[in-house]
C-alpha positions as CSV (number, residue, x, y, z in Angstrom):
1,X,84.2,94.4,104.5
2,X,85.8,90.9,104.9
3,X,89.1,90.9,106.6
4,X,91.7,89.9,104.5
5,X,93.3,86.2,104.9
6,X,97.0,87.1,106.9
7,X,98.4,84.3,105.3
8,X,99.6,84.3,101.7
9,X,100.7,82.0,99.7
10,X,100.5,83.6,96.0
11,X,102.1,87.2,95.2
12,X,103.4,89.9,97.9
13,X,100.4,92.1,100.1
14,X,102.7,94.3,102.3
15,X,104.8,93.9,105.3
16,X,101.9,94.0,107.6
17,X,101.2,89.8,105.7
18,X,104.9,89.3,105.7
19,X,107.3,87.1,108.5
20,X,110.5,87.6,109.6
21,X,113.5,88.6,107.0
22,X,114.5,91.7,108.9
23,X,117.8,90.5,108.3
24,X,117.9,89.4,104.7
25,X,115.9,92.8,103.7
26,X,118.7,94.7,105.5
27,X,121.9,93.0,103.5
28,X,119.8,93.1,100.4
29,X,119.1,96.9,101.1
30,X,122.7,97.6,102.0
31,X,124.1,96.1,99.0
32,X,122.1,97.1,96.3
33,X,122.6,100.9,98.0
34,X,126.3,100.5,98.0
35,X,126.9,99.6,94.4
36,X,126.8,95.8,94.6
37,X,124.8,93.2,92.9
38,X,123.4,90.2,95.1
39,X,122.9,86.6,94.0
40,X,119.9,85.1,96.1
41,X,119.8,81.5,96.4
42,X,116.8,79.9,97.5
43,X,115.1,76.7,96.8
44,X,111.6,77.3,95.6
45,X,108.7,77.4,97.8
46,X,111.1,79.5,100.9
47,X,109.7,83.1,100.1
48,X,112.4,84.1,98.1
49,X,110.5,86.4,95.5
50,X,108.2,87.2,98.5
51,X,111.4,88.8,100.0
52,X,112.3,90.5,96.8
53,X,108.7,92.3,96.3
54,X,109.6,93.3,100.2
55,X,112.9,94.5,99.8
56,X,111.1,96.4,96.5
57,X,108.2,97.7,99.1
58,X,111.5,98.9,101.2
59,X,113.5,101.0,99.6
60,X,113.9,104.2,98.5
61,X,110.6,105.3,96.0
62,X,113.1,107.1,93.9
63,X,114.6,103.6,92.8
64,X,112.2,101.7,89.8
65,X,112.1,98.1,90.7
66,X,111.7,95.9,88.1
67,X,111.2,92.1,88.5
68,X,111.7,89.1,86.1
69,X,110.7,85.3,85.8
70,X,112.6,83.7,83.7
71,X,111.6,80.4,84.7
72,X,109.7,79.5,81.6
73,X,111.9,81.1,78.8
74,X,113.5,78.4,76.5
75,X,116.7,81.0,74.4
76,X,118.4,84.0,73.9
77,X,115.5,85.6,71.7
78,X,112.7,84.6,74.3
79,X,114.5,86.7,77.3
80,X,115.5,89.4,75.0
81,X,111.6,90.2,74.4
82,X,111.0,89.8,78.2
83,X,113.6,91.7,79.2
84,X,112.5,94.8,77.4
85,X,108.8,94.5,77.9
86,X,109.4,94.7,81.3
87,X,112.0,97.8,81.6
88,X,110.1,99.6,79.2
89,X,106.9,99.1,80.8
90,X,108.5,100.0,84.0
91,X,110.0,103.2,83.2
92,X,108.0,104.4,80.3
93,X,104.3,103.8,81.5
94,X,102.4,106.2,79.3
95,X,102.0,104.5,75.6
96,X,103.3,107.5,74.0
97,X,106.8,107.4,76.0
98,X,106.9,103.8,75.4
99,X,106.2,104.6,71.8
100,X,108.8,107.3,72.3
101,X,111.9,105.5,73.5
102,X,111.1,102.5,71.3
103,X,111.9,104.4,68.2
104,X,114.6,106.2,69.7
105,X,116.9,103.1,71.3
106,X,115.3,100.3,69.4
107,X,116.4,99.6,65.9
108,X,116.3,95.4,66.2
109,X,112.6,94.7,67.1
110,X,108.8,95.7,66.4
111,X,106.6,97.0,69.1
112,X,102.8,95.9,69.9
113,X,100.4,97.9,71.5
114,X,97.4,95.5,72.4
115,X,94.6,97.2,74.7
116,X,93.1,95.2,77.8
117,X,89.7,95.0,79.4
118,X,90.8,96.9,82.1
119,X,91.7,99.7,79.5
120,X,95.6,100.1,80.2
121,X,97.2,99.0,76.6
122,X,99.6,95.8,77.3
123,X,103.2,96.3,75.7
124,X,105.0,93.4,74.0
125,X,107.8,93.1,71.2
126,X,108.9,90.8,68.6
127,X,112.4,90.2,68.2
128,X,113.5,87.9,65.6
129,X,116.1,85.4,66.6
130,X,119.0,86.8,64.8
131,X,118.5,90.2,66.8
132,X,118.2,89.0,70.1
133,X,121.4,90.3,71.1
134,X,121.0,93.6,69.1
135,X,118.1,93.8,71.2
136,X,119.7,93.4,74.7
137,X,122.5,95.8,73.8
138,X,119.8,98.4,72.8
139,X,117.9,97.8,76.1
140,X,120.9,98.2,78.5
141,X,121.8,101.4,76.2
142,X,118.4,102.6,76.9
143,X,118.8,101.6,80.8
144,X,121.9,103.9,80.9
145,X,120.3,106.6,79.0
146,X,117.9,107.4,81.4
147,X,120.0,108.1,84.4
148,X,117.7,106.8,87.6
149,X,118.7,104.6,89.4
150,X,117.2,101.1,88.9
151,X,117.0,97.5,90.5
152,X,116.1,94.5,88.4
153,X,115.7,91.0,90.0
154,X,115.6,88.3,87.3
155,X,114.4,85.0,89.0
156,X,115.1,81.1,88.1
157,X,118.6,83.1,87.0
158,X,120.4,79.4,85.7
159,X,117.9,78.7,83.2
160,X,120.5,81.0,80.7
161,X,122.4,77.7,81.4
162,X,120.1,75.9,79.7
163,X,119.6,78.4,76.9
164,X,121.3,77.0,73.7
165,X,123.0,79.8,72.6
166,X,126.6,79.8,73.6
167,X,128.4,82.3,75.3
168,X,124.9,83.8,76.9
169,X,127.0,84.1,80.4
170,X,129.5,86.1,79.0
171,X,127.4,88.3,76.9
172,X,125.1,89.2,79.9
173,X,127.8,89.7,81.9
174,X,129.5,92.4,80.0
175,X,126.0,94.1,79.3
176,X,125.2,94.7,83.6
177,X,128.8,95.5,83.9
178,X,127.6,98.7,81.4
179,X,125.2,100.0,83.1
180,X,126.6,101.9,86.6
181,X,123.1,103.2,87.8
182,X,121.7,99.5,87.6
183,X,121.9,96.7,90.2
184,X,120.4,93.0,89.9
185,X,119.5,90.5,92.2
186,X,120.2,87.3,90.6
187,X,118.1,84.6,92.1
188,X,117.8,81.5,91.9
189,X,116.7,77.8,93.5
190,X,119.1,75.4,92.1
191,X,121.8,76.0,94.4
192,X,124.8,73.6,92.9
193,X,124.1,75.2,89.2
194,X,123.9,79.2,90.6
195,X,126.9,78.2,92.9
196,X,128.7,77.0,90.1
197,X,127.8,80.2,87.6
198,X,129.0,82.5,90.6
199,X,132.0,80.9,92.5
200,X,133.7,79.0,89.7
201,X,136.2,81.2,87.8
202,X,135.5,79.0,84.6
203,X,132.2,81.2,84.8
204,X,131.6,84.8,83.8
205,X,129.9,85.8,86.7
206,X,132.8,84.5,88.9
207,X,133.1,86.5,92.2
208,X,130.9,89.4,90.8
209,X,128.4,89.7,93.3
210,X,127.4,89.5,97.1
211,X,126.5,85.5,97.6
212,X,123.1,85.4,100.0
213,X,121.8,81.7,100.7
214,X,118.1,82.1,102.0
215,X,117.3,79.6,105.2
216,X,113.9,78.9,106.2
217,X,112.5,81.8,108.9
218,X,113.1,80.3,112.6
219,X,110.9,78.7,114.5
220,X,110.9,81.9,117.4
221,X,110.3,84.4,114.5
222,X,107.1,82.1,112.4
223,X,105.7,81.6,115.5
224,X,105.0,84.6,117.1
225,X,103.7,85.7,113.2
226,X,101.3,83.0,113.4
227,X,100.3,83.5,116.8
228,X,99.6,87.1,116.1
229,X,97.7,87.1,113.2
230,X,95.3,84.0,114.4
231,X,94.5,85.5,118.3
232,X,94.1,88.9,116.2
233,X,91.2,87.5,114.5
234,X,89.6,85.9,117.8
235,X,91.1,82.4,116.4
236,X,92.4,80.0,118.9
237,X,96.4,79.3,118.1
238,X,98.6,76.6,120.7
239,X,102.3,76.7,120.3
240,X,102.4,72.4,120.3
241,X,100.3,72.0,117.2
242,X,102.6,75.2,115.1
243,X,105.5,73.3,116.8
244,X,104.2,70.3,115.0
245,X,103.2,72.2,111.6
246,X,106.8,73.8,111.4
247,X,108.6,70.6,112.1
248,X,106.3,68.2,109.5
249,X,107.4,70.9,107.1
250,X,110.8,72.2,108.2
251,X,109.8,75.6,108.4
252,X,109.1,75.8,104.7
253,X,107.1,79.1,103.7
254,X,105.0,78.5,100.9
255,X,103.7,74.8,102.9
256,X,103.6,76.6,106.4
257,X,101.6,79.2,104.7
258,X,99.3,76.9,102.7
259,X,97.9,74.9,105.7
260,X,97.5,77.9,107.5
261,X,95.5,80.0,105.3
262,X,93.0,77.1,104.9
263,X,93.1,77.2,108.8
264,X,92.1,80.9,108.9
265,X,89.9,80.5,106.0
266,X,88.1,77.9,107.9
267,X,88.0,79.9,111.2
268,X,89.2,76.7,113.8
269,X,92.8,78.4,114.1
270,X,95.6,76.4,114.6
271,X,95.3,74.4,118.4
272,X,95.9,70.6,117.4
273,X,97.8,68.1,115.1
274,X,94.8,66.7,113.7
275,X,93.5,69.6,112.1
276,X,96.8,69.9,110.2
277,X,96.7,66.2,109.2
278,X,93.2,67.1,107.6
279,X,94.4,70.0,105.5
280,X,97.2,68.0,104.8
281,X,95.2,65.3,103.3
282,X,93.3,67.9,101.3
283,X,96.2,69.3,99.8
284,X,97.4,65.6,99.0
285,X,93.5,64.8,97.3
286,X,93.6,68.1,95.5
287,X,96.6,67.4,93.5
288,X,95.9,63.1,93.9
289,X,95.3,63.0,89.7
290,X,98.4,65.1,88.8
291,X,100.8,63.5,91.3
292,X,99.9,59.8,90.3
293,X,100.7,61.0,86.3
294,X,104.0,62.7,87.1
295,X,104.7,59.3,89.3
296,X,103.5,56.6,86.7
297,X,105.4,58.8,83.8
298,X,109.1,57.8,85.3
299,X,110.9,55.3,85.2
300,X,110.1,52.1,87.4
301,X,114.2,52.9,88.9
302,X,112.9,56.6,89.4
303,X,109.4,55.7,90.4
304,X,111.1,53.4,93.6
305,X,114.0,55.3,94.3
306,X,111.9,58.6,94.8
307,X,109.6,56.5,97.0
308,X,112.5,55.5,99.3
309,X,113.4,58.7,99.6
310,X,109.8,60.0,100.3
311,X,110.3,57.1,102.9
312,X,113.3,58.2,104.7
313,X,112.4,62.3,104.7
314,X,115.4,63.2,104.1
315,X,117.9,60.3,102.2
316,X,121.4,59.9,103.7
317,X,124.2,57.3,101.8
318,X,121.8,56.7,99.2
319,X,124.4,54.7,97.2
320,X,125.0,52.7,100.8
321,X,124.3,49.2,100.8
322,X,122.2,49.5,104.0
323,X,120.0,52.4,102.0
324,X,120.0,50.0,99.0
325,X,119.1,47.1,101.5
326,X,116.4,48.5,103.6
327,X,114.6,49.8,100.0
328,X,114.9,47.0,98.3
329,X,116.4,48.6,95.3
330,X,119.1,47.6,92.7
331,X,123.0,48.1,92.0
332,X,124.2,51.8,93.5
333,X,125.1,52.1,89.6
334,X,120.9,52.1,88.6
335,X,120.3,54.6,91.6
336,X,123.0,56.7,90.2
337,X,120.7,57.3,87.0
338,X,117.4,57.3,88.5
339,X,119.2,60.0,91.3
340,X,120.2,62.4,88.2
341,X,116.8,61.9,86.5
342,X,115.1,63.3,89.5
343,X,117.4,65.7,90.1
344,X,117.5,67.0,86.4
345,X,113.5,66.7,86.7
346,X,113.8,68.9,90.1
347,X,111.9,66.3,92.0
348,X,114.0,65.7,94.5
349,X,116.2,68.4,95.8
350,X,119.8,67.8,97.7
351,X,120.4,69.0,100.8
352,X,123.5,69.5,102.6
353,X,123.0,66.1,104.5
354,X,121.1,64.3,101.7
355,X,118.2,64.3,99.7
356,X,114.5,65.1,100.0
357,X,111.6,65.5,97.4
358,X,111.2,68.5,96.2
359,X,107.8,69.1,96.5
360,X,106.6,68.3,100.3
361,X,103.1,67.5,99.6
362,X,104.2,64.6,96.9
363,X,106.3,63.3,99.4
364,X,103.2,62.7,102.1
């Protein structure tokens, strides 16, 4: 049987495939057994919902995990019907208990039972737009009905900011501060807009959880992971070329894992600089036609100011006239807009010092 690839870049395989955290996973641990929520702030691409499906792999078994994107959803009624799908699918497994509790908490919304090739029957709902909050209140009800104790991590948590319903903050808020035997982990990656929803008292959420800011793993801890897992498999690994991997990329999982699973894949290990520029350049060609759309679809002020920064690495006094100089851009006042297009766009990313695009492989 083929050994399986130590280094993962999509979904969660076990502690044995995952680096570092011991820290993170023992605060997250500790507060969610202690009776307090957590807000994890990450941005994307630094293992956050890799940590979360560990922390689910390490606690107690008599705790139902439940886990939520809600990246993608647009309103109120969208996250209503994927907030239920996924506790009910959780706790009631069998179609007959789903069946069950839907027509015993659920008065607001239809359920669908669709079956799969796999033969396990997939569970959705409709909920129509003016029962979307009939429906949450029925959900947390049934949450506190059945008297386990449960964790749910809801991901990309500020897109309810975005949701054009008013008051959603409020009205979630007073729903999780109903049910006692449920804790959340409320994560998300834009730090200034989940800052803002937690530590601002204009916010409902003010002060109502444990604040964790996720850091990239160090250096000591990523490379004795790699080094393990590549001389484990009879794969050469030299401490100079991961030096030079973790530093191109800052230490950033999801890119740190990428070049290295193509390493492994490709059975040279990790022993010099050039093989990473050559997955690097890969990664670049494989994404070449998408990249020069998403470029040529901004603004020409967007399209120069995101090259400067790609430029500099990371952007410092970019409304500085020695910034505006060396780039040859326009009035601070232009940068300005293109610097809160990008930002609203999530193409580029500030940092405590500056700025950086977001996504690393754009920026080569």
């Amino acid at each position: 049987m083929k050994t399986e690839n130590p280094f993962v870049v999509i979904g969660y395989k076990g502690p044995n495939s995952f680096c570092d955290r011991e820290n993170e996973t023992k605060r997250l641990i500790s507060a969610l057994e202690n009776g307090r929520n957590v807000t994890l702030i990450a941005p994307r691409r630094y293992g956050k919902t890799g940590l979360i499906h560990h922390v689910f792999n390490a606690i107690s078994s008599e705790v139902q995990c439940i886990y939520l994107d809600i990246y993608a959803l647009r309103n109120l009624t969208e996250f209503s019907k994927a907030f239920v799908a996924s506790v009910v699918g959780a706790i009631d497994t069998p179609v007959e208990k789903m069946l069950s509790s839907i027509a015993c908490f659920f008065k607001s919304c239809r359920p669908t039972i669709t079956p799969q090739e796999n033969g396990m029957p997939k569970f959705s709902i409709d909920v129509l737009p003016h029962q979307a909050e009939a429906t949450l209140q029925e959900a947390f009800s049934y949450l506190q009905a059945k008297n386990r104790d449960v964790v749910i991590a809801i991901d990309e948590f500020q897109q309810i900011l975005e949701f054009p319903e008013k008051g959603t903050e409020a009205l979630l808020r007073g729903f999780v501060q109903s049910v006692p035997n449920i804790r959340f982990i409320f994560a998300g990656s834009r730090h200034h807009l989940m800052g803002e929803m937690f530590l601002s008292a204009k916010h409902p959420f003010y002060q109502s959880t444990d604040i964790m800011s996720l850091d990239v793993i160090t250096y000591e801890a990523y490379s004795t992971f790699a080094e393990d897992r590549f001389l484990n498999t009879n794969q050469p690994f030299e401490k100079e070329a991961f030096k030079a991997l973790y530093d191109r990329f800052s230490g950033i999982t999801w890119y740190m894992q990428s070049v290295m699973n193509r390493l492994w894949e490709q059975g040279t290990g990790l022993s010099s600089a050039k093989q990473i520029d050559k997955i690097v350049e890969e990664l670049i060609n494989d994404r070449a036609l998408i990249f020069r759309d998403l470029y040529f679809s901004q603004t020409e002020s967007c399209q120069n100011l995101l090259s400067a920064i790609a430029r500099d690495g990371e952007a410092h006094g970019v409304f500085s006239g020695d910034f505006l100089n060396r780039h040859k851009l326009t009035a601070a006042s232009t940068v300005r807009s293109a610097l809160k297009s990008l930002e609203d766009k999530d193409l580029i990313y500030r940092t405590e010092n500056g700025y950086i695009v977001y996504d690393r492989i754009l920026a080569e």
